[in-house]
Each structure stands twice: as structure tokens, then as C-alpha cells.
N, C-alpha and C positions, 0 to 999 in steps of 0.2 A: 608568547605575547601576554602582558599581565592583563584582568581584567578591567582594568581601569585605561590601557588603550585602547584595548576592542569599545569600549562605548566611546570614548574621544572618536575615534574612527567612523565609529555609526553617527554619530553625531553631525559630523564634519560632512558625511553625507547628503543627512536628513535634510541641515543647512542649503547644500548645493542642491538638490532634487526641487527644495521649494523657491529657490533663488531662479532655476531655469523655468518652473512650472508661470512665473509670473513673466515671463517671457513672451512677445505675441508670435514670434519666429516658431516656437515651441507649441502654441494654443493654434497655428495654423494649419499645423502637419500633424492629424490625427493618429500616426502610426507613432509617432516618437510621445506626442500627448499619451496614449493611452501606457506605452512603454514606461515614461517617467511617474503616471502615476500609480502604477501597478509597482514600481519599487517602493515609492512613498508610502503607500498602503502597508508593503511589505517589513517596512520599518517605523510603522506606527507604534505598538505594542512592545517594542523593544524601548523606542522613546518617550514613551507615558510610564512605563515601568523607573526607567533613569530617572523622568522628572520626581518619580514617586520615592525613591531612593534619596534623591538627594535634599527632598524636605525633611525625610527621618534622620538623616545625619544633621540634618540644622535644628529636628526640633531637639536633638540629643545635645549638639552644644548649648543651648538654651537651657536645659537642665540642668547640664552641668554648672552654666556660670551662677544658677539659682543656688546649684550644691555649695559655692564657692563663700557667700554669702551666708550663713544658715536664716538669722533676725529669727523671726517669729517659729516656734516648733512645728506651728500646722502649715506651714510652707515649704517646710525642709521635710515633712514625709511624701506633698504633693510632687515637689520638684524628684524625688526618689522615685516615686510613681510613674513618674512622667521619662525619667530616666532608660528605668526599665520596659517600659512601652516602645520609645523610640528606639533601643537596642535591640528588642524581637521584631520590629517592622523592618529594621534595616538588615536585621540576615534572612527574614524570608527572602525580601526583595531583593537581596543579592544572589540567592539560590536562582531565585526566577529570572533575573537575568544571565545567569549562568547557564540556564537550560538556551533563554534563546538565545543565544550568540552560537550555540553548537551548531554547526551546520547542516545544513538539510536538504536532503538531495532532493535535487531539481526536478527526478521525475515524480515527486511525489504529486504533483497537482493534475499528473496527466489521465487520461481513462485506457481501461485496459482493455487487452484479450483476453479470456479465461478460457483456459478445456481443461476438461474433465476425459481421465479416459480410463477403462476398466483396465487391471493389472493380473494380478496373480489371483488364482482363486475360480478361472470359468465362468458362468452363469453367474454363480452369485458374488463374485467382483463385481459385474455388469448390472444386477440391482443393489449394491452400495453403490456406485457410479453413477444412478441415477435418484438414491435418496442424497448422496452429495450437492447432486445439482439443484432439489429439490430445499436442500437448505440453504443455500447460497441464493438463490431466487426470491425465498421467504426474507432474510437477509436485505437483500438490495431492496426488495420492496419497502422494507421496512427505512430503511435509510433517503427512499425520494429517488432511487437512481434508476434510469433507464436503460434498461438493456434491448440488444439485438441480434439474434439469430444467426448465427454464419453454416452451421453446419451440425448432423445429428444421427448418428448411425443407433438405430434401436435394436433389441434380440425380442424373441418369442416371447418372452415372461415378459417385458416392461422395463426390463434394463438398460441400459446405455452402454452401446461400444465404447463410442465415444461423442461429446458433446463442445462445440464450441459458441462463443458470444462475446460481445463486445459488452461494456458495462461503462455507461459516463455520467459523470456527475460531479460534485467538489471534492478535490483530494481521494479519489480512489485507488490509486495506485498505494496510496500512501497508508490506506489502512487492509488494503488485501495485499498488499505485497507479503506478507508473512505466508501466507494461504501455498506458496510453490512447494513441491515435493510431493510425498509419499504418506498416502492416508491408509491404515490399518484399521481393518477391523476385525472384531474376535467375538463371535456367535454362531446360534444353531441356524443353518439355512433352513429356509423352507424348504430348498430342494433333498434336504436328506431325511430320509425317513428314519435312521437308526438316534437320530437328536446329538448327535456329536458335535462338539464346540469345533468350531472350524475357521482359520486364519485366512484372511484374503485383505488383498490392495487394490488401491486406484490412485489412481495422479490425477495431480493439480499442477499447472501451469499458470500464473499470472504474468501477463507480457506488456509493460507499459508500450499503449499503441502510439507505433511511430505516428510524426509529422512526415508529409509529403518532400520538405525540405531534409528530413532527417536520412533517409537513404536515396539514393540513386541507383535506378534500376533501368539495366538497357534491355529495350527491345530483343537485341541480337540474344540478349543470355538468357532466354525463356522460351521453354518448348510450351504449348497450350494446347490441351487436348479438350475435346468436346464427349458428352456421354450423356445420355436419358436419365433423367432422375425421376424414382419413386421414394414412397415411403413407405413406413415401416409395414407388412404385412399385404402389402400390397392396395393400402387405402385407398394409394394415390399415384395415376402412373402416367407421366408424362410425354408423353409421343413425340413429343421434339427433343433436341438434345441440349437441354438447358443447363444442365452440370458442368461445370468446370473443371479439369485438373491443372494447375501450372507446376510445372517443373524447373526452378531455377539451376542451369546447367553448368555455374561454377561452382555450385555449393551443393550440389543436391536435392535440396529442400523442396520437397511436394508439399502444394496445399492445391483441398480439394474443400468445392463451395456446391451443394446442392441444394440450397433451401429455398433460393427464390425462384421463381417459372420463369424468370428472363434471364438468358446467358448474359449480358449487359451486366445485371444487379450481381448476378453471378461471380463475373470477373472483378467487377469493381471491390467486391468484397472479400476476392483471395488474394488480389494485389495487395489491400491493407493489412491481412493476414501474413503476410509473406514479407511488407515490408518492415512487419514490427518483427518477424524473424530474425530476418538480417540485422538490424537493428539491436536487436536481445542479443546475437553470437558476439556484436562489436562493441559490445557492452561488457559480457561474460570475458571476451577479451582481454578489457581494461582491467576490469577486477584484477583477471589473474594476473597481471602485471604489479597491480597493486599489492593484491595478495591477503589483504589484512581486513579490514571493515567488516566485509558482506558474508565474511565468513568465521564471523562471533560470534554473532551471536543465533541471527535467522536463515546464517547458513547461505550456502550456494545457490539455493532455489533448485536445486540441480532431482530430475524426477526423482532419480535413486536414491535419495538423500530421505530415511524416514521420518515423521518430523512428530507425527500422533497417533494414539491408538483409540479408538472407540470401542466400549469392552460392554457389549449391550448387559450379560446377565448382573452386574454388578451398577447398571448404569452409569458408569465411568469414561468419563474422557481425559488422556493425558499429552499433554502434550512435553512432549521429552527434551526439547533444545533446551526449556526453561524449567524444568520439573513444576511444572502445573498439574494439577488434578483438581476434577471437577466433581460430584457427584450429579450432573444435572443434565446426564447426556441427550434429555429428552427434550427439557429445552431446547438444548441445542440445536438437536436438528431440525427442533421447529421454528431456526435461525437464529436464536438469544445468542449470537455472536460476541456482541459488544462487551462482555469480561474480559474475556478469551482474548481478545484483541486487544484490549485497554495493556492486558498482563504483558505481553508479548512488546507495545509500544515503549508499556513503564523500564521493561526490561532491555531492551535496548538503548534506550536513554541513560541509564545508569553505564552502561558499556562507552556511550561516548564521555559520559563525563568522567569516567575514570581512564579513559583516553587523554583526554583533554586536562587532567589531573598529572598525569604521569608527564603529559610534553611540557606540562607549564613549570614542573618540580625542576 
């Protein structure tokens, strides 16, 4: 479809959205109210760009019909002027509405799950596993977003087994979705005394968290087991059996919740756990049916999939789907994310418009 339909289309839209919005049938049913105007919203930006575009092609014919005329010399360099101004406002503006018309997946407005879990490497997988979590924390802080707790397995040093949380806010999915996979690092542990450079992993997981409407989950198909929780070193140690395990017994899938002291907050927090699971499988599903998108450029998400390496002696971080390199790995993990991300967003963007170049050719 040429770009001159897709805005007819949105247009034709934006028209109907504000034609039902002045509706009182529409102003009385706050579910479709807020519905209607959260698309409006959604096709604002796309519509002030159009309006913007299409003054620059009228002040361009206006130039011209000045060029057409020359009269006076200092009118005909002004009208040239004016010419070429109107012709670079109209191809940025066409770019820019070329980016948003590209479609954008849905979940990107939703808030996620994140774990972190130690991989290859022993011990010292499991304190990168928890300076990971430690920048992704710094990270969210820095961004306004709140996180919560779901689960937290620690070793002897300070490391992380493994660590999960929820993380909400505006568009989070949409800027940690890059984050899934296989995080490499290449340093001397503390743990070895001979100073040898030494390779180890940890996973990331980001799981756009399901809506309660988004899976269906029966009673019959969950085994629920109960177990005492403490923590780490024995801080803290619960007498009752407040821990969680659920086992979904058409799929497999265990999740285990020990962070809160009430089995109640417990369960309520491995059901959502468990139902952004199912969720994420019937998702990865569809891709691969698809086949093509999710795995261009940021990849399958899939843990095995490695995606960056953090090379502490050189202070380096690369991140390899995009051949990015950083010299600023310090930053980084003191959460200066938002390059890194920006690089990864730009670069995907280029991937659908040259998608979207190729379907239109």
C-alpha cells in the first residue's frame, strides 16, 4: 500500500474516532470512552505530522508559482529560498511519517517480568547475575519505573542464583524487550587467585506480563505445593510454609514465589508469573509461524541466543546482533543504558523500513 493511502486511512480514522467521541451514547460508557480515546491519542502524532507535511507541499507550490513569475531579481532569489526550505521540510516530514505508520507491536506498552539467572561459569556467573540485576535496578530507577519482587535465590559471595521481578511503567516492554538472551562476560574473578581471564554467562529473560483476560488457566491443570521460606544465609527463616511452588501439568512449567511471608501474596504472584509464561510460549508460537520479524534483528529472545559481551579488562561492551561497541562498560553497569537501547531501537527501525521498502517496491 502506497504511502499516500496509509495516511488517507489514518485520516479517515482520526475523522471517525472524533465523530463517535462527540457521541453522548460513547461519553456514557466509560469503557468504550476511554477505548476511543486512547486510539485518538494514538493517532495524534501521526496527524499533526500529515497536517505538517501537507503545508510544506503548499508552501512549495507557492514558490513555485513565485519561480513562474520571476518581476523583480530580489523576489526570484527569495521565492528559490523559500523553494528549497519547503522541499527539505517535506522529505523530513515524509520520513517521519514513514517511521510511524510502521507498525508496532502491541505489547510494547505493557510492564514486564524480568529474571536474571546465573549460567555458565559457577560462583562467578552468579555475582555477574547479580551486578546484572544491580544495573538494570539502577536503570529503572533512573527511568521512574517501579518494580517488585517476586523471587530471589542468593549464593555465599552475594551472587544471584537466580532473581525475578516485575517492572511497570510507560512502554516498558518496549524499551527492555531487547534485554532477552545470553549476557557474557570475560574477566579475572575474584574467585581465582592465579588472575586468569575467565568467560562466564547469565540470562535474561524479559516477559511482557500477561493481562488476566490473556490466558486461561484451570484449576484442574495445577499441582500447588507449599514449603518454608528463608533467606539467604539464614537471615531469615520462616516457620510457616509461606513459599509457593505451582506446577502447570499440561506444560510443565514450575514457578516458585518466596518472597512474601503470606502464601496468599505468594500464590497471587506465581499465578502472574506463570500466566505471562504461557503467555510468552503462545506468543513464541506465533512467531514461529511467522517466522520472519522477531528474528532479525533482536532475535528470538530465546536464553541460548548470545546477544553481548562485557570485556571488563578493556572496559568494553558489545553487543553483537548490531555490532555495537562501547568503550564505557562502567557506565553501564552503573545503568547508562539508554545508548545502548536507543542503538538497538534505531536499528530495528531501519529493519522494518526496509521491510516495508521491499513489500511496497
Amino acid at each position: 500500500m502506497r504511502l499516500e493511502d496509509k495516511l488517507n486511512e489514518a485520516v479517515k480514522r482520526y475523522e471517525e474516532l472524533s465523530a463517535a467521541l462527540s457521541q453522548p451514547e460513547i461519553n456514557n460508557d466509560p469503557e468504550k470512552l476511554r477505548r476511543f480515546l486512547s486510539d485518538q491519542n494514538a493517532l495524534e502524532p501521526l496527524i499533526e505530522t500529515y497536517r505538517a507535511y501537507l503545508r510544506a507541499k503548499e508552501d512549495e507550490k507557492g514558490a513555485l508559482a513565485l519561480l513562474s513569475d520571476p518581476g523583480e531579481a530580489e523576489m526570484f532569489a527569495l521565492a528559490q529560498e523559500e523553494l528549497k526550505s519547503a522541499k527539505e521540510n517535506e522529505e523530513r516530514l515524509e520520513r517521519e511519517l514513514t517511521l510511524l505508520l510502521l507498525p508496532r507491536d502491541p505489547d510494547d506498552k505493557r510492564n514486564v517480568i524480568m529474571e536474571i539467572r546465573a549460567a555458565a561459569g559457577g560462583e562467578e556467573s552468579a555475582l555477574f547475575a547479580a551486578e546484572l540485576y544491580r544495573m538494570y535496578s539502577m536503570y529503572l530507577a533512573k527511568q521512574g519505573w517501579k518494580t517488585e519482587p517476586i523471587s530471589r535465590s542468593e549464593t555465599g559471595l552475594g551472587g544471584l542464583k537466580e532473581i525475578s521481578f516485575t517492572v511497570k511503567g510507560t512502554d516498558v516492554y518496549g524499551r527492555l524487550k531487547y534485554e532477552s538472551g545470553v549476557h557474557r562476560v570475560q574477566r579475572v574473578p575474584v574467585t581465582d587467585s592465579q588472575g586468569k581471564l575467565q568467560t562466564s554467562t547469565a540470562t535474561v529473560a524479559v516477559l511482557p506480563e500477561a493481562e488476566d483476560v490473556s490466558v486461561e488457566i484451570r484449576e484442574s491443570d495445577l499441582k500447588i505445593d507449599t514449603m518454608k521460606s528463608s533467606g539467604a544465609g539464614g537471615q531469615h527463616i520462616n516457620k510457616t510454609e509461606s513459599a509457593i511452588r505451582i506446577t502447570h501439568l499440561p506444560t510443565g512449567l514450575v514457578v516458585e514465589c518466596r518472597d512474601e511471608r503470606s502464601q496468599l501474596q505468594n500464590k497471587e504472584k506465581a499465578m502472574r508469573v506463570l500466566r505471562t509464561r504461557l503467555w510468552q510460549r503462545s506468543r513464541e508460537e506465533a512467531d514461529e509461524k511467522r517466522s520472519s520479524e522477531r528474528k532479525t534483528l533482536i532475535g528470538t529472545g530465546d536464553r541460548s541466543e548470545k546477544i553481548r559481551t562485557y570485556h571488563y579488562p578493556q572496559n568494553r561492551i558489545t553487543d553483537h546482533r548490531i555490532g555495537y561497541t562501547t568503550y564505557n562498560l562502567d557506565r553501564v553497569l552503573d545503568g547508562d543504558l539508554g545508548a545502548l537501547l536507543e542503538a538497538l531501537a534505531v536499528a530495528e527501525t531501519s529493519e522494518k523500513l526496509k521491510s516495508s521498502d521491499e513489500g511496497n517496491s
